[in-house]
N, C-alpha and C positions, 0 to 999 in steps of 0.2 A: 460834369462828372470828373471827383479827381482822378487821376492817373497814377498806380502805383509801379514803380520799378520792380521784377525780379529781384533782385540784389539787398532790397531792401526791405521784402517778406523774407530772404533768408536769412536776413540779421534778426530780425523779430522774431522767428521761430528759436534760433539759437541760443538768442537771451533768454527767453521764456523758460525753455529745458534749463539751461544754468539758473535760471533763480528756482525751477522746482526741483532741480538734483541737489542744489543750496538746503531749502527747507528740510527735504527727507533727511541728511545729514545733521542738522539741528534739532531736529525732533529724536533722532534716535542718540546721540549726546546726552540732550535733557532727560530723557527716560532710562538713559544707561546706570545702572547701580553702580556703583562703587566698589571693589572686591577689597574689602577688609585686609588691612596687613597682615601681611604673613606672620607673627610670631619666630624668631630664631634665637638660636641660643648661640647662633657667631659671634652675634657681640654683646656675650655675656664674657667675664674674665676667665680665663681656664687654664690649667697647667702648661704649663710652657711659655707664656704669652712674654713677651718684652711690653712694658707700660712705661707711659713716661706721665711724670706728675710735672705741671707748672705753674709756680706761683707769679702769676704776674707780678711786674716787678721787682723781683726779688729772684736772686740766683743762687743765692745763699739753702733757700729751698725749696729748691727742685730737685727732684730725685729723679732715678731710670734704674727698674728693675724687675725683679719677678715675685712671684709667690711661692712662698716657701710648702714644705710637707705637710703641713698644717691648714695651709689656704690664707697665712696671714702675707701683707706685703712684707719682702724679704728687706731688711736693712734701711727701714723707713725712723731713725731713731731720735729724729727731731722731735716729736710729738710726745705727750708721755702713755697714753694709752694704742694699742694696735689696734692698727685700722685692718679688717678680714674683708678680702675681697672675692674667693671663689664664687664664682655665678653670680657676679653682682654686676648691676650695668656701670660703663664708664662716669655719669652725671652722680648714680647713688655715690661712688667710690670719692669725687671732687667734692659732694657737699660733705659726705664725713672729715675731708681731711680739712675741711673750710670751718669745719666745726672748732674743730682741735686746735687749726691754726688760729683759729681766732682768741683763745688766751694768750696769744704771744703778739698778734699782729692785728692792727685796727683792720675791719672790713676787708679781710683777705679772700681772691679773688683766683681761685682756681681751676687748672683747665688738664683733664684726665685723659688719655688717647692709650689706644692700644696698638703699639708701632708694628709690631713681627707675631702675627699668628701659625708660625711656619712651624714652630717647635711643639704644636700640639699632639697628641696621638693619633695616631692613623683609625680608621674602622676597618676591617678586616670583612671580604665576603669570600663565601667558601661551599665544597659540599657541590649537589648538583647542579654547579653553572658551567657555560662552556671552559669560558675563563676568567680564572680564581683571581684575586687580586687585593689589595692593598687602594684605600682612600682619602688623601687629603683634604676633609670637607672645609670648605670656606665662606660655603653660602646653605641656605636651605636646599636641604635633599631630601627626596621622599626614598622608600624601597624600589617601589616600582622601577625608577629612574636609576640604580644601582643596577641595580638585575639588567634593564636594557643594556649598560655600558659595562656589563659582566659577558654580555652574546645572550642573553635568555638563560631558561631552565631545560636543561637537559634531562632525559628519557629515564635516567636513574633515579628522579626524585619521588621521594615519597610523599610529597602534597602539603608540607608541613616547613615551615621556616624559622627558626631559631633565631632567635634577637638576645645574646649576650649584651648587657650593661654593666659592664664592671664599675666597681666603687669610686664614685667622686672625679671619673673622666671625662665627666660632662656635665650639660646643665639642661634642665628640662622649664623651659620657660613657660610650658602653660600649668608648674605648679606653683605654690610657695615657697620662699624660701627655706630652706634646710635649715634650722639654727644647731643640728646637730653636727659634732666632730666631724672630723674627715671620716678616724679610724669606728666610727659609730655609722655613717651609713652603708647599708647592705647592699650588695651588686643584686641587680635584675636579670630576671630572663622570663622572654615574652614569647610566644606563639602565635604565628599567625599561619591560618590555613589559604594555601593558594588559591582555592577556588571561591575563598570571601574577595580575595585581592583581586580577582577577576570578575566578581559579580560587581565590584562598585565600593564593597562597605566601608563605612567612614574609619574604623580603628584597625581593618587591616590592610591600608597603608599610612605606617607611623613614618615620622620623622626618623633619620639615619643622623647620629650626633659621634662626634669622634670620641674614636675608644670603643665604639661599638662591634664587637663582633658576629657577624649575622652569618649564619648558616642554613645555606636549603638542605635539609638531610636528606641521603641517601636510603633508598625501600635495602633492606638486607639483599646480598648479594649471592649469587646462586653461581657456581663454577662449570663449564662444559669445555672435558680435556678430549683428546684420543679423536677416535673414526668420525667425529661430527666435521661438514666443511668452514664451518667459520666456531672455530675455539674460541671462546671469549666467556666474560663473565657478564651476566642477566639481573634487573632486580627483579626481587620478588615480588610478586604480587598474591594478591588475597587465591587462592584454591588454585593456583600454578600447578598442575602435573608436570610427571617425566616428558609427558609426548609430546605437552605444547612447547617446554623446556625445548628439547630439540629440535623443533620446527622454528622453535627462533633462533636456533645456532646453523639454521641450513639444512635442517634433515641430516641425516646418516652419508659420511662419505662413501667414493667405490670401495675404498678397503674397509670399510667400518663393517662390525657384527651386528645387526641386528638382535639375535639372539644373545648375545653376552654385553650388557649394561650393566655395570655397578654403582651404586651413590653409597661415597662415603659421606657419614652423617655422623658429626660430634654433638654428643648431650651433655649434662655432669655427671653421669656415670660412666662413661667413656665416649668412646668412637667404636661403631658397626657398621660393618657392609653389608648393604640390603642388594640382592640379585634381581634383574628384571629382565624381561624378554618382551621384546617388541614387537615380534610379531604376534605374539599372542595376545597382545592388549589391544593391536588392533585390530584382529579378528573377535576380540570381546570376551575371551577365554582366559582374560586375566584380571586383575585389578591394575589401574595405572596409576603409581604410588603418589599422594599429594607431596609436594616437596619442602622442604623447612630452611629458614635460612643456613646460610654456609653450606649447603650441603654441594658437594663435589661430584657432579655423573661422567662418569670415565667410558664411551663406548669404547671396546676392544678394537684392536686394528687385524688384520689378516696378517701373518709371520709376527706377529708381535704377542708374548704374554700378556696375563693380564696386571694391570700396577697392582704393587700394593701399598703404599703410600697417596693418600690426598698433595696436591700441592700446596705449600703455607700463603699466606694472604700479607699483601705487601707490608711489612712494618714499620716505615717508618713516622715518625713520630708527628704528632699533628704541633706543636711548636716548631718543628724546624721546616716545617712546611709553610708553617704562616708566615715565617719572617722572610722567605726567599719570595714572594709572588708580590709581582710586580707595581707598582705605584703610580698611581693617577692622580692627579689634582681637579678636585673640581671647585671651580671659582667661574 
């Protein structure tokens, strides 16, 4: 009978596992799908781009420059026809000018790069996130992925996200090419609802292209001054009453009136003050007014009159707000 060592049933066992932890590795390799390239429009050509053009062997011409308001290469004046480059990839841009060159130069041999994508226009997110901000996209981005590196959506939104595309500051690589003017294509704006972007669906999270300004909007805004413990401004929501109004402002303070509640309410026929009394609404002996946007609920304080003016809602201007919020890079 042979004699086996300890030592050398624990090498057999340990191989064995290494060649079958080997296999299951191989097998799930071989059966792994492929995920499709992503499509981007980073390295399509876009306003602001530095390019440099090179004609192998020849220094005479080579160019480095930009694209002009038009979308043609700016001060490319070697060639006799203009070569248009907006949204066009680097190789299409080399075999055009390989075209042109080629009446002047036997088998001309060009090689197209795009040196500084740093000068192109920001995408702008805004409206209810934590924080607002400014983005240098340099790679593919989806919305989702903005919103995360904004802190999320804040309690103000109204479920609804605004995708501003302004004209010709970007490029949309899963269509065709535009052969239309610059000043001939029309700016976009897209909607997409929060809670498609939460359930999964494929078109509401689009790609974020620079220049894009996306905004989550804000549900209209509802004011609580005066006797309430926490003053602040509420959005609106669908059938909001006075009372729940106030129960999300903290209830009624010690000095606050119960009995003297005013909402100032602007329509286009003017501004009116509607009276309410709180205790009677919730003993059930009153109506508890559904509230509209803007409207202002002032509860009375104790030694205090009652206002007669609403407060005004902050003005200032949504351009000078965008340009001041802060700047990220993403690459």
């Amino acid at each position: 009978m042979i004699e086996i060592s300890p030592k050398f049933l624990i090498v057999c066992v340990l191989f064995t596992l290494f060649l079958t932890v080997s296999q299951r590795f191989q097998n799930l390799d071989s059966g792994r799908e492929v995920a499709p390239a992503l499509q981007t429009n980073t390295n399509l050509i876009q306003f602001g781009d530095l390019i440099d053009i090179d004609v192998v062997g020849s220094f005479e011409f080579d160019w480095r420059g930009t694209i002009n308001p038009e979308g043609f290469l700016d001060g490319l004046d070697k060639i006799p026809n203009r070569i248009y480059a907006l949204c066009r990839s680097e190789t299409e841009i080399a075999d055009a000018i390989a075209k042109e060159y080629g009446l002047l130069l036997r088998d001309p041999k060009v090689v197209v790069r795009i040196l500084d994508r740093s000068n192109r226009a920001v995408a702008f997110l805004d409206g209810a996130v934590r924080f607002p901000q400014r983005f240098q996209i340099r790679r593919p981005v989806r919305l989702n992925e903005i919103l995360v590196l904004a802190g999320g959506i804040t309690d103000r939104s109204s479920g609804e996200i605004r995708i501003f595309q302004p004209q010709s500051l970007n490029c949309d690589p899963q269509k065709q090419p535009d052969t239309r003017s610059v000043s001939e294509r029309p700016a976009q704006t897209n909607l997409v609802k929060i809670s498609d972007m939460l359930a999964g669906t494929k078109d509401a999270n689009p790609l974020i292209s620079s220049g894009d300004i996306v905004t989550v909007t804000e549900a209209d805004p509802v004011y609580l001054i005066g006797g309430v413990n926490v003053p602040k401004q509420i959005a609106l929501r669908a059938e909001t009453t006075l009372s729940r109004a106030i129960a999300m402002a903290g209830g009624v303070a010690k000095d606050g009136l119960e009995d003297k509640v005013r909402i100032f309410r602007r329509d286009p026929r003017g501004s009116k003050i509607i009276d309410a009394n709180l205790k009677l609404i919730e003993a059930n002996k009153a109506e508890d007014p559904v509230l509209q946007a803007y409207d202002v609920i002032d509860v009375e304080q104790k030694g205090r009159g009652p206002g007669k003016l609403p407060p005004l809602p902050d003005g200032r201007s949504a351009n000078d707000r965008l340009s001041r919020l802060p700047l990220r890079i993403i690459d």
